[in-house]
DSSP file (Angstrom, degrees, kcal/mol; ACC not computed):
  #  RESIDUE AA STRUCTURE BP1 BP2  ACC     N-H-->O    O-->H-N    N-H-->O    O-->H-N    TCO  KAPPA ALPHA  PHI   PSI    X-CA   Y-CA   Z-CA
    1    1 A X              0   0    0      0, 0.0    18,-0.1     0, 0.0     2,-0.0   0.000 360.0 360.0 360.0  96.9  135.9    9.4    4.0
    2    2 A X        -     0   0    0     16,-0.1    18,-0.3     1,-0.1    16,-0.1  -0.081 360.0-166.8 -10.7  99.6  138.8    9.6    6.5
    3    3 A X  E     -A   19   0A   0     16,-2.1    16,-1.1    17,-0.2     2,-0.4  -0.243  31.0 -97.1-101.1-144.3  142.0   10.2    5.1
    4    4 A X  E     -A   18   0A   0     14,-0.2    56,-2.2    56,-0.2     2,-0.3  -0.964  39.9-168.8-137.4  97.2  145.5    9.7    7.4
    5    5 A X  E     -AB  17  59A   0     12,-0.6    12,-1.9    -2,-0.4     2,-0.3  -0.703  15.8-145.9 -85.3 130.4  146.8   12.9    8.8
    6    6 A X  E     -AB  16  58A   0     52,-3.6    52,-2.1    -2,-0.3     2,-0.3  -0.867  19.8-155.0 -87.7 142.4  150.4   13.5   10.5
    7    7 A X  E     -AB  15  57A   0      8,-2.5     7,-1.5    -2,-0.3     8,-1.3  -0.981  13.7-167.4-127.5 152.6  150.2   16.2   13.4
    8    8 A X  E     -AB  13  56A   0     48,-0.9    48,-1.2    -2,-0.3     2,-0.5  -0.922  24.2-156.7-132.3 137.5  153.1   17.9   14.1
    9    9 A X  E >  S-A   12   0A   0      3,-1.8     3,-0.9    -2,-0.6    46,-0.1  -0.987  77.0 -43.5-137.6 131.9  154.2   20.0   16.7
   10   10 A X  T 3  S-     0   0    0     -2,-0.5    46,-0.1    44,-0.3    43,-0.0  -0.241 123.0 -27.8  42.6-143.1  157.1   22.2   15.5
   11   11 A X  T 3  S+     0   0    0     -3,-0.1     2,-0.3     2,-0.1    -1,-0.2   0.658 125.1  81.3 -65.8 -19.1  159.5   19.6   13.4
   12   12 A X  E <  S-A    9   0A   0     -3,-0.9    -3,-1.8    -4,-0.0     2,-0.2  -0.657  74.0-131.7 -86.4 121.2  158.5   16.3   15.4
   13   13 A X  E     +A    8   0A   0     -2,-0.3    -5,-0.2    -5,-0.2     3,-0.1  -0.838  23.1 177.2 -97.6 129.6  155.3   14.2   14.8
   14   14 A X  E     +     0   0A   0     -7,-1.5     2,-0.3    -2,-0.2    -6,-0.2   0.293  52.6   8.4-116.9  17.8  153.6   13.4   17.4
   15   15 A X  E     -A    7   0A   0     -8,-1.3    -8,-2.5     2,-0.0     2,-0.3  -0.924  56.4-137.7-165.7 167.3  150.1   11.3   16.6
   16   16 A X  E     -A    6   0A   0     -2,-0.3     2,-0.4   -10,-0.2   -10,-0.2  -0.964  33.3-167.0-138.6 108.0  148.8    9.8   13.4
   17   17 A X  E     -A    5   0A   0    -12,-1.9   -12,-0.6    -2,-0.3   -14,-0.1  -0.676  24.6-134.3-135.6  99.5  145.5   10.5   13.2
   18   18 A X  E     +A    4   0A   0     -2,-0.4     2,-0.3   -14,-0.2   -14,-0.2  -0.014  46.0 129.0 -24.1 102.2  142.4    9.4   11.2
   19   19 A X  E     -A    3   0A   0    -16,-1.1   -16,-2.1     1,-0.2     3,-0.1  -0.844  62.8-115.6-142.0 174.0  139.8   12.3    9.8
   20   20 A X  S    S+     0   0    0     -2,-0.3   -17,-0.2   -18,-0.3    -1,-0.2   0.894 101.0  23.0 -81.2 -48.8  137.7   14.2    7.2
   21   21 A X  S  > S-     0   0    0    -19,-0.1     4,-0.9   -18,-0.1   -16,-0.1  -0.539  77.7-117.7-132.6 161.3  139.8   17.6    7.3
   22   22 A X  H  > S+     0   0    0      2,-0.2     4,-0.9     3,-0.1     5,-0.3   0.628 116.7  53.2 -89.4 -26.9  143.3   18.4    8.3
   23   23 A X  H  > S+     0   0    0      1,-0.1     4,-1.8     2,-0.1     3,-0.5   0.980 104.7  52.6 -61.1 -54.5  141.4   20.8   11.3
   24   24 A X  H  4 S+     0   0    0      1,-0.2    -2,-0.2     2,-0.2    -1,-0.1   0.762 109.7  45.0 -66.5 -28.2  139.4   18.2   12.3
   25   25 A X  H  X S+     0   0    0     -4,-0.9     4,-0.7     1,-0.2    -1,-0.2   0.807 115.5  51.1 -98.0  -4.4  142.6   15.6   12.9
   26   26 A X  H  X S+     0   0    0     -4,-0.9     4,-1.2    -3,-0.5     5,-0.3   0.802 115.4  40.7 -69.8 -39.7  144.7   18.6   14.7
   27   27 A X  H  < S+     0   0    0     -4,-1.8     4,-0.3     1,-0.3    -3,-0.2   0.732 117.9  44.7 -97.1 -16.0  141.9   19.4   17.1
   28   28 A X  H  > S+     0   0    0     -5,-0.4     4,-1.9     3,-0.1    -1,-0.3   0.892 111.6  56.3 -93.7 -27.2  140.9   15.7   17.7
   29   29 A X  H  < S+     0   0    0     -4,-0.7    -2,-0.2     2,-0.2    -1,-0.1   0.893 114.8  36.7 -44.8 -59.0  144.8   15.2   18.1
   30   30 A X  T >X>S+     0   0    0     -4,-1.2     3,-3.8     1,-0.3     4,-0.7   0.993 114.4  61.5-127.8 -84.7  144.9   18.1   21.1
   31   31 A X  G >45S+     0   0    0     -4,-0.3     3,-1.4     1,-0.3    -1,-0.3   0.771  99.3  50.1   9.0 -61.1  141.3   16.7   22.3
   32   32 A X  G 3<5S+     0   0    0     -4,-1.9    -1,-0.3     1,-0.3    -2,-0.2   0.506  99.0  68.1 -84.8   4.8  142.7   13.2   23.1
   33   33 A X  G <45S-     0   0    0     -3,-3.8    -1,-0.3    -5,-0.3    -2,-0.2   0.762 120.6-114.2 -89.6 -16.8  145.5   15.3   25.2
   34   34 A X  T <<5S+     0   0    0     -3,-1.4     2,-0.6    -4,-0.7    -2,-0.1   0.769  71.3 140.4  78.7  35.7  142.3   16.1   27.5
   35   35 A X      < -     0   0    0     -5,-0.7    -1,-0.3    -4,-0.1    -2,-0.2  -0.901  53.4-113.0-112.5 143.3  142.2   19.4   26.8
   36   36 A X    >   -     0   0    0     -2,-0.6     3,-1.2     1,-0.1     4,-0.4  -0.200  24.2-115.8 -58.7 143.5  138.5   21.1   26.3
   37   37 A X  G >  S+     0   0    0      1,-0.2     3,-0.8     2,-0.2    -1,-0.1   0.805 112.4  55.9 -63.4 -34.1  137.4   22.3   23.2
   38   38 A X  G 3  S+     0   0    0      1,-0.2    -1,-0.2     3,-0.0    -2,-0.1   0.366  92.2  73.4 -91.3  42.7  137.1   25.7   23.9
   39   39 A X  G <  S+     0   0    0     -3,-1.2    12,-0.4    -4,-0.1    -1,-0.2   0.749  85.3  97.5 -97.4 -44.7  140.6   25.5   25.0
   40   40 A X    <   -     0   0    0     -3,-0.8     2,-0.5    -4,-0.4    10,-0.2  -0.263  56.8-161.7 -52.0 106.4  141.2   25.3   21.1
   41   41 A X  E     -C   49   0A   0      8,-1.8     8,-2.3    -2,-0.1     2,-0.4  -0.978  13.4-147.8 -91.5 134.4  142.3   28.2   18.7
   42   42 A X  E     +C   48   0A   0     -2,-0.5     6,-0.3     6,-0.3     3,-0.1  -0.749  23.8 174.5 -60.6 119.7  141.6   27.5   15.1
   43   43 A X  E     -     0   0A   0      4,-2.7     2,-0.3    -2,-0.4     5,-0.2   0.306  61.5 -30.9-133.5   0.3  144.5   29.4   13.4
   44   44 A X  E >  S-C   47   0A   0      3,-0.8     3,-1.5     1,-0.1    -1,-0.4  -0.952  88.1 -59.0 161.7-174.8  144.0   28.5   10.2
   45   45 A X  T 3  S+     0   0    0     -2,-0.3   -23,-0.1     1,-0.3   -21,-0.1   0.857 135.3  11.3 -70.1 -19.4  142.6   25.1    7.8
   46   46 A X  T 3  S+     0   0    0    -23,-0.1    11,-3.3   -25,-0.1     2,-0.3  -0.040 114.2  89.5-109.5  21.6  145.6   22.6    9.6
   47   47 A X  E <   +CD  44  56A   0     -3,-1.5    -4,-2.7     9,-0.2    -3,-0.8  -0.959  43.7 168.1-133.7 122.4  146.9   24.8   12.6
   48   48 A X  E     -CD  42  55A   0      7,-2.3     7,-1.2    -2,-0.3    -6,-0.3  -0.505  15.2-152.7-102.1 172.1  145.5   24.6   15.8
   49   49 A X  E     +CD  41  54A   0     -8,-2.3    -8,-1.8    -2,-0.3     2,-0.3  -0.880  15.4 178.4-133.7 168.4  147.0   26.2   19.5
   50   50 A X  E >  S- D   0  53A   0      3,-0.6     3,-0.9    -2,-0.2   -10,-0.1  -0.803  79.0 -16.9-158.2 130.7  146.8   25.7   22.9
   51   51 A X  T 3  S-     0   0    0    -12,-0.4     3,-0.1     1,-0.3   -11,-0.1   0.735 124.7 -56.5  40.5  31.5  148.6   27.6   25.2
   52   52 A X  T 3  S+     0   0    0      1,-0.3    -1,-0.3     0, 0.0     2,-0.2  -0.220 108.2 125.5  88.4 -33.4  150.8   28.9   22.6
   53   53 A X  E <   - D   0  50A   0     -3,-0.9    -3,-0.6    -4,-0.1    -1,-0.3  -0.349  55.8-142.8 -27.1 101.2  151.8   25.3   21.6
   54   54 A X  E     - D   0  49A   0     -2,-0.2     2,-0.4    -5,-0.2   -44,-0.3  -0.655  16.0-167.8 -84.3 158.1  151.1   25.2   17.8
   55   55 A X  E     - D   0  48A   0     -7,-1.2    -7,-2.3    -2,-0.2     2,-0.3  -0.993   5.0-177.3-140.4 137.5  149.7   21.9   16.3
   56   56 A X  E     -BD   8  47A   0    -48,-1.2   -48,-0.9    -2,-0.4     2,-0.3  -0.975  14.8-148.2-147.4 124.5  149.6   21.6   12.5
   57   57 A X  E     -B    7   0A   0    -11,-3.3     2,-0.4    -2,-0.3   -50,-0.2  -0.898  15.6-163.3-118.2 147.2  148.0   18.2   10.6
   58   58 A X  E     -B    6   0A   0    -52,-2.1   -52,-3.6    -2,-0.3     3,-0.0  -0.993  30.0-109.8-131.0 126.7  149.8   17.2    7.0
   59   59 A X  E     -B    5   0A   0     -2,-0.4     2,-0.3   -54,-0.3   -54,-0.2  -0.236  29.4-138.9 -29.4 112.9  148.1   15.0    4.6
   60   60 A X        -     0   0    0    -56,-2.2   -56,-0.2     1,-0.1     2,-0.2  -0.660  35.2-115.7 -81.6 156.2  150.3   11.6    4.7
   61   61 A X        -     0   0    0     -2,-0.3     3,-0.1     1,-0.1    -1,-0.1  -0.545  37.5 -79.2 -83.5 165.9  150.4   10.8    1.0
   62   62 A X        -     0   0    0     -2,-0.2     2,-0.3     1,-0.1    -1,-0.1  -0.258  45.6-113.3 -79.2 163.3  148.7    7.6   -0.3
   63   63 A X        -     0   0    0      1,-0.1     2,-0.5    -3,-0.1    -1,-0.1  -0.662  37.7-104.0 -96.7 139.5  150.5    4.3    0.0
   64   64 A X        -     0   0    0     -2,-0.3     2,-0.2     1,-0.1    -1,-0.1  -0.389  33.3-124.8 -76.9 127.7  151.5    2.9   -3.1
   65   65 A X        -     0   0    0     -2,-0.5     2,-0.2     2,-0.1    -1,-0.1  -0.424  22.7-150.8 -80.5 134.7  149.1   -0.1   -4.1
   66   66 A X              0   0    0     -2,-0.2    -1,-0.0     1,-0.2     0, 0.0  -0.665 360.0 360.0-101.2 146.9  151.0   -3.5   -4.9
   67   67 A X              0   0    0     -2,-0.2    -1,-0.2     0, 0.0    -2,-0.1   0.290 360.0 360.0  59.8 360.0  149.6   -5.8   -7.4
């Protein structure tokens, strides 16, 4: 199941992105920039790099259900 990831570079979000894992929605985030996968460091379970640029995906919290 997909949850709704923020990816952040430094303090600023920049993409909203749809995943299983908080890796998976950094590295598809940095992906859709058109950069190759083995372009990609893994740096940890939500922090990705490229070219020294870190990218970091946070778990949005769930929306509160009305009615």
């Amino acid at each position: 199941m997909s949850k709704k990831y923020e990816i952040y570079s430094g303090r600023r979000v920049v993409s909203t992105q749809y995943s299983v894992s908080a890796t998976q929605a950094a590295v598809d985030y940095v992906r859709s920039q058109g950069i190759k996968d083995d372009e990609i460091r893994r740096l940890g379970v939500d922090l990705v790099s490229w070219r020294g640029a870190h990218y970091r995906a946070v778990l949005v919290s769930a929306e509160p259900q009305v009615g």
